[in-house]
C-alpha positions in Angstrom: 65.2 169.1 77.6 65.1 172.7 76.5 68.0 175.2 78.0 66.3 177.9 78.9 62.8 178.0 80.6 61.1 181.5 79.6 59.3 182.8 83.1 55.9 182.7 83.1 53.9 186.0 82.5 53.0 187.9 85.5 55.8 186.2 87.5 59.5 187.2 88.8 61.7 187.8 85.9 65.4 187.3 86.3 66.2 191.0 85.5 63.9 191.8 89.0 66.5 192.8 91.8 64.1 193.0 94.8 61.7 191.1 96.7 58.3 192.7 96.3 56.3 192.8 100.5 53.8 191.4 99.1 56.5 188.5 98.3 57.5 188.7 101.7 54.6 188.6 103.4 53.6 185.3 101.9 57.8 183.8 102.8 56.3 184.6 106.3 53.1 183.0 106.1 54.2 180.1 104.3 57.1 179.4 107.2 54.4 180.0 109.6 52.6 177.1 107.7 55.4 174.9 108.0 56.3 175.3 111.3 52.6 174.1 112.0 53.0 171.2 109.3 56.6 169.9 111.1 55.5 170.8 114.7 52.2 168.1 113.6 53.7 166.1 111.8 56.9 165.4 114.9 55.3 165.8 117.8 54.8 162.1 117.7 58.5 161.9 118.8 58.5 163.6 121.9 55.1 162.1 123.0 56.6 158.1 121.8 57.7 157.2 124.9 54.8 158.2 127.4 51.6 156.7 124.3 54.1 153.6 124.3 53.1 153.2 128.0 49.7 154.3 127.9 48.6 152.3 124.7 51.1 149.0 125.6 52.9 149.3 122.0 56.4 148.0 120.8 58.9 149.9 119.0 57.8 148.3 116.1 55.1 149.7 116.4 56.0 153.1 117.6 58.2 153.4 114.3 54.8 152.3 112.3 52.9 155.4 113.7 55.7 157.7 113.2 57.0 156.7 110.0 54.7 154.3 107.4 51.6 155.3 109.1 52.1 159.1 107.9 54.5 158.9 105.1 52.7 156.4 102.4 49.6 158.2 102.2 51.3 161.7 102.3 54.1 160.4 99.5 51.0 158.6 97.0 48.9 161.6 97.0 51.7 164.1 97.1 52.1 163.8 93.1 48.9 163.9 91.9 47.7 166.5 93.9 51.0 167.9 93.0 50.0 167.7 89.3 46.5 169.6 90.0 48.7 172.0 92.0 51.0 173.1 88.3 47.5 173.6 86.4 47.1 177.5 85.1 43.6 177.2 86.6 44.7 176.0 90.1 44.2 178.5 93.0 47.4 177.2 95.3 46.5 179.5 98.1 43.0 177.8 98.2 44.9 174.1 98.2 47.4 174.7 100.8 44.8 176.2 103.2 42.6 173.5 102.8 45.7 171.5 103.4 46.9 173.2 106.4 42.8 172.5 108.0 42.7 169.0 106.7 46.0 167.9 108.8 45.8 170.4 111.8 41.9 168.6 112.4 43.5 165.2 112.6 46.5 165.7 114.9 43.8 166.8 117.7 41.5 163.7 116.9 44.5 161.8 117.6 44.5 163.3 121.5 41.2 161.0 121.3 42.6 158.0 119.9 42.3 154.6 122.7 44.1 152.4 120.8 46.6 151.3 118.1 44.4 151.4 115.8 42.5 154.2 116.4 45.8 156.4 116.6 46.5 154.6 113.1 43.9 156.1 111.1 44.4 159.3 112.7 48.1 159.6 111.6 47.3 158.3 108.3 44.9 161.4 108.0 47.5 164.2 109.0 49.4 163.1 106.3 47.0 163.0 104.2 46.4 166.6 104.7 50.1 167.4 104.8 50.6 165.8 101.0 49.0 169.4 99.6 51.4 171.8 101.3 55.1 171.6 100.1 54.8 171.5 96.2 52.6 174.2 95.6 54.1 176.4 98.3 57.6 175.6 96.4 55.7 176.5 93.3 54.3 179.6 94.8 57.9 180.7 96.1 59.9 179.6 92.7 57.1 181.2 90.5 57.4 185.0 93.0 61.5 184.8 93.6 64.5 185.6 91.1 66.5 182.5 90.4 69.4 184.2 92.2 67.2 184.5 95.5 65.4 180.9 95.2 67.5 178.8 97.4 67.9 181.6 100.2 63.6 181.7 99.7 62.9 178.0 99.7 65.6 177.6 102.4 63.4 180.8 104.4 60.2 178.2 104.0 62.5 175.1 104.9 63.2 176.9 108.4 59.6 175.3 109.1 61.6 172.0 109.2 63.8 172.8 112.5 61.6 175.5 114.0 58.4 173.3 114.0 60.6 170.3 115.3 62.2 172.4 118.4 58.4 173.7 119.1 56.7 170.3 119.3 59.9 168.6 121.3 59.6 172.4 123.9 55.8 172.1 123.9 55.1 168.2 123.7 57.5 167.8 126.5 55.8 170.3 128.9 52.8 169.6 128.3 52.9 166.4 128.4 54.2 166.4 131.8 51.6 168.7 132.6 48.7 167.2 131.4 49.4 164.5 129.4 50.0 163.4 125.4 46.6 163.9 124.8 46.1 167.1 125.6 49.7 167.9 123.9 48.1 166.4 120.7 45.1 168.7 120.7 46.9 171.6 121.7 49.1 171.8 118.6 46.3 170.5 116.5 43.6 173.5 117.2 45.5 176.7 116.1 46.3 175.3 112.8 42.3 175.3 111.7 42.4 178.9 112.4 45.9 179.5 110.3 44.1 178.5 107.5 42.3 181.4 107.1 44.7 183.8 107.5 46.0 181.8 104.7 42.9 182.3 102.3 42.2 185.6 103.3 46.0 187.4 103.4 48.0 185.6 100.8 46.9 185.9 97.2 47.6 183.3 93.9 50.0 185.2 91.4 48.6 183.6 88.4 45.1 185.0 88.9 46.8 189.0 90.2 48.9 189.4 87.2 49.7 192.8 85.7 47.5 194.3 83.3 49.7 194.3 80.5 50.2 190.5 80.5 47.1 189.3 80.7 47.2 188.7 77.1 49.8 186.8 77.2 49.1 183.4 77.1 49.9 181.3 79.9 52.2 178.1 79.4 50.1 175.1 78.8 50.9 172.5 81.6 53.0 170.0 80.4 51.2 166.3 79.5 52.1 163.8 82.8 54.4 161.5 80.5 56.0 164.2 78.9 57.0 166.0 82.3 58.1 162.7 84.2 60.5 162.5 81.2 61.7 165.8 81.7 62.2 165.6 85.2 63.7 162.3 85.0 66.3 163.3 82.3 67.9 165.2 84.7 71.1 163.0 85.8 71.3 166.0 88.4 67.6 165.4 89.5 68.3 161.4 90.3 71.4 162.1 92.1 69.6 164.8 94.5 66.9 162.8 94.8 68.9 159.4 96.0 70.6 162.3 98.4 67.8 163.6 99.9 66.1 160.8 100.2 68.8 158.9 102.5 69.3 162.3 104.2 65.5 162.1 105.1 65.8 158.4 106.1 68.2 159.1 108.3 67.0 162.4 109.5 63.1 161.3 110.3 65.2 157.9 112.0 67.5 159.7 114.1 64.8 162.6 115.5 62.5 159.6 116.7 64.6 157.3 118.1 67.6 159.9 119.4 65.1 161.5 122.0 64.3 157.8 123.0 68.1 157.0 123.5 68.6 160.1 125.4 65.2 159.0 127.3 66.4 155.2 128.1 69.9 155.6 127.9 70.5 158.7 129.8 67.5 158.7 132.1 65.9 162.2 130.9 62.1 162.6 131.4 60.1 163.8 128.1 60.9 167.7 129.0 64.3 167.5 129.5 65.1 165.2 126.5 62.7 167.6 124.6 64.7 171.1 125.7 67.8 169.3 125.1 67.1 168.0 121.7 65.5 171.3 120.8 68.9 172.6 121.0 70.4 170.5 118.6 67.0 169.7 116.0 65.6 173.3 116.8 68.3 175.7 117.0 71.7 173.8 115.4 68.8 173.3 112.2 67.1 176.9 112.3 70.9 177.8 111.4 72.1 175.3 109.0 69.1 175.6 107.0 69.9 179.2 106.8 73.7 178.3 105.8 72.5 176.4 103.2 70.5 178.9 101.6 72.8 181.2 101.9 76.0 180.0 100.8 74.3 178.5 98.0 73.0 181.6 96.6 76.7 183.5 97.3 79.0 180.8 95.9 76.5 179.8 93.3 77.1 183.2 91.7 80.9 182.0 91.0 80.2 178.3 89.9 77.2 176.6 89.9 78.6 173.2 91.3 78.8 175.3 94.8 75.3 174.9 95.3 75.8 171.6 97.0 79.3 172.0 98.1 78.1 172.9 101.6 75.5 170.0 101.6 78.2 167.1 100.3 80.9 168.0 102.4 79.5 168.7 105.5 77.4 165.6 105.6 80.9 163.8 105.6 82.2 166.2 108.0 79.4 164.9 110.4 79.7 161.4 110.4 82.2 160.9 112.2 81.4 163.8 114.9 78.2 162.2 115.2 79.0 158.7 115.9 81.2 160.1 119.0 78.7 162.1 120.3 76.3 158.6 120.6 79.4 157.1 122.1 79.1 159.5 125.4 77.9 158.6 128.4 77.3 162.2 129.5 74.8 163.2 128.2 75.3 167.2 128.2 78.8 166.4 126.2 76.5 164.2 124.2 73.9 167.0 122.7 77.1 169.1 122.3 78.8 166.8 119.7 75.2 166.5 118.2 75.5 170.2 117.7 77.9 170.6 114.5 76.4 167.6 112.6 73.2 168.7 112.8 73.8 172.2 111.4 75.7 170.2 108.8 72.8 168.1 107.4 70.7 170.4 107.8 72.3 173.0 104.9 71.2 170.7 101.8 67.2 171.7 102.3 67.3 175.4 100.5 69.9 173.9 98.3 68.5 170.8 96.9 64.8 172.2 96.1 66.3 175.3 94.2 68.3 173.1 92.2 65.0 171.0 91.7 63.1 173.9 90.7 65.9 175.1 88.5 66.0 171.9 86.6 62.6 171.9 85.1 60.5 174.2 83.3 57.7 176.2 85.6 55.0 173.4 84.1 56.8 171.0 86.3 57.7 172.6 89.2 55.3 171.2 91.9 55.7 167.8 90.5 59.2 168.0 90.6 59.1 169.0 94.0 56.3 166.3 94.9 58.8 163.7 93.6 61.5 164.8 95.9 59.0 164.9 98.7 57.9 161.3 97.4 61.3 159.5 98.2 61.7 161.7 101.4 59.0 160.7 102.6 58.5 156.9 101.6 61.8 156.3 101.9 62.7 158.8 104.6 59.5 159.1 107.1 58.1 155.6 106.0 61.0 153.3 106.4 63.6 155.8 108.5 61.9 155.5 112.1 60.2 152.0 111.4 63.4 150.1 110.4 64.9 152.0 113.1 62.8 151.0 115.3 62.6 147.3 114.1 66.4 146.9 114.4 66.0 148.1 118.0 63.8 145.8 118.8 66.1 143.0 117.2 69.1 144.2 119.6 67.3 144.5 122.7 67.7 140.7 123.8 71.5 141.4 123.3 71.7 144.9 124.7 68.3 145.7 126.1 67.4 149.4 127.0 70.8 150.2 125.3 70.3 148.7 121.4 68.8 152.4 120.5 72.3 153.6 120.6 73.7 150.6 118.6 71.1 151.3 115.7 72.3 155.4 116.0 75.5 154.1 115.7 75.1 152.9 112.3 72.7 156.0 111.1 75.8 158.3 111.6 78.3 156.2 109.5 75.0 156.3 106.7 75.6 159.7 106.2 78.6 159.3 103.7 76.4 158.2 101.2 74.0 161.4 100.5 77.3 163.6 101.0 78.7 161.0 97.8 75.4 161.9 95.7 75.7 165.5 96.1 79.0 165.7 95.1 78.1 163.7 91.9 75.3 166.3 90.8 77.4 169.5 92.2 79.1 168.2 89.4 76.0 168.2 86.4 74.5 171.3 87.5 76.5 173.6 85.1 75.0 171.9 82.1 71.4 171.0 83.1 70.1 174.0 85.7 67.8 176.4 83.6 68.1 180.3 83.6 64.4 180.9 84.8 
């Protein structure tokens, strides 16, 4: 690889001290569009419980809708659409609204889903819509932001993750005790169709508005598929993030399903109060770490590079053990407390881990980079992280019955050692392999 990746022309230069509002009014649409892809995309777990009843399914199968039934399809087209997204001639504004109407269209039609199957086909869709989003928005944000600002920025957009999770557990939980999981379904599903215009019409693609003066300089060529895979996979740093994040998301997708259940079975909460409480600790405890994360990476950074992950690799081990006594309570109140500080914890390593991504690789590779991380997050993570959860649950439950959700959450926290391991171990690379641009 090359050790120092010139900025593309029209783009943020390093020498640029400010963020431009035109910059920051695309940060706030794109969280806005995150919130909207995270609040579709989890609503499913505040809703498990009462279409489990209604539709007569297992856990098994409950884990299948929220995890493989979304995540393969969003994970297999995420990188060539990814690819199509790093082209000079690709309008990413254009993709992600498309995107953005694509998935918000399918979570209503699942409101009219009658069956297993039916609701199958529908999930399968939002996450086929969802696969254009993240890479080029975290090409659109690395290509706009100083290298100094990028994981503050990419951690801004990754406040989607927690804010859209606290909004569908508030809003899935009241409605559906209102008026059912249909109705919540549809709900979340219409106002996206209309975000998607704000999108085309407000935000604008910076390759195509660059300044005058560089519009004779020629853009970088996008890198041939082969030669960028090897690029991004020459990174040591890369694999060990990737292995991080990608546990962290098994875990993460795992516990936010089947958590809400425990809380539901094992503490006798109906689907609002589990959702309000949970809210506290997904929502609110992750609004903040993922602001921690960004933050402290970009001040510490500064001093030593390696302190980009420090706060992701220590606190994951800090949480592991705070989480596995917080599953062990039987009052459920001191219960979401302990869930609290662990949750902030994991949640730090979002703005760090893409930055360092999008620092590893030249600009040609950004999205894919990105779409690779999302790949193993989301196969590994969503696909396997609720299903396998839910599978193991269904093999205690003839030895502990309504009570085996917390003996599979007992496990997950313990899990958590080993992303706060992989961090460490590229904290340690990133002097030598992250790029200046």
């Amino acid at each position: 690889m090359t050790d120092k990746a010139a900025p593309a022309p029209g783009i943020a230069s390093p020498s640029a001290t400010s963020v431009s509002a035109q910059t920051r009014t695309m940060l706030w649409i794109l969280l806005i569009v995150y919130i909207f892809n995270f609040l579709d995309r989890q609503i499913v777990n505040i809703l498990a419980e009462p279409i489990k009843a209604d539709l007569g399914l297992s856990d098994t199968q409950l884990g299948l809708l929220a995890g493989p039934a979304f995540a393969v399809f969003y994970a297999l087209l995420g990188i060539p659409i990814a690819r199509y997204a790093d082209r000079e001639g690709t309008n990413r504004v254009r993709l992600i609204a498309l995107a953005l109407a694509i998935w918000s269209a399918m979570t209503a039609v699942c409101g009219l889903a009658q069956n297993f199957v039916q609701l199958l086909l529908a999930r399968i869709g939002v996450g086929v819509g969802e696969a254009g989003c993240t890479p080029a928005a975290h090409s659109l944000i690395s290509d706009s932001v100083v290298p100094e600002k990028r994981s503050s920025a990419i951690a801004f957009y990754g406040l989607g993750v927690p804010i859209g999770s606290l909004l569908g557990l508030i809003l899935g939980g009241i409605v559906n005790d209102l008026y059912g999981w249909r109705i919540a379904l549809m709900l979340v599903g219409a106002p996206g169709m209309l975000l998607a215009l704000v999108v085309l019409f407000v935000m604008r693609e910076p390759r195509h508005h660059r300044p005058v003066e560089t519009t004779a300089t020629a853009a970088p060529a996008q890198l041939p598929a082969r030669q960028a895979m090897r690029e991004i996979f020459s990174s040591r740093a890369f694999l060990y993030i990737l292995i991080a994040a990608s546990v962290t998301a098994f875990l993460g997708y795992g516990k936010a399903l089947w958590t809400i259940s425990f809380f539901i079975r094992s503490h006798g909460l109906s689907t609002t109060e589990a959702g309000l409480s949970m809210a506290v600790v997904l929502g609110l405890a992750g609004v903040f770490g993922t602001w921690l994360g960004g933050k402290c990476a970009d001040i510490f950074g500064k001093r030593d590079k390696r302190h980009i992950l420090t706060l992701p690799a220590y606190g994951m081990a800090v949480g592991a053990p705070i989480l596995f006594l917080g599953y062990q309570m039987d009052d459920w109140r001191v219960a979401v407390a302990l869930l609290i500080v662990p949750t902030i914890l994991n949640s730090a390593y979002y703005g760090p881990a893409y930055a360092c991504v999008q620092g590893l690789v030249r600009p040609q590779a950004r999205a894919v980079a990105a779409s690779i991380m999302l790949f193993g997050q989301n196969l590994i993570g969503l696909g396997f992280g609720p299903f396998l959860f839910g599978v193991l649950s269904d093999a205690l439950a003839p030895a502990y019955g309504e009570e085996s959700v917390r003996y599979v959450l007992y496990g997950a926290a313990w899990l958590g050692l080993i992303p706060a391991f992989f961090f460490w171990r590229a904290s340690l690379r990133l002097g030598r392999e992250l790029k200046s641009g």
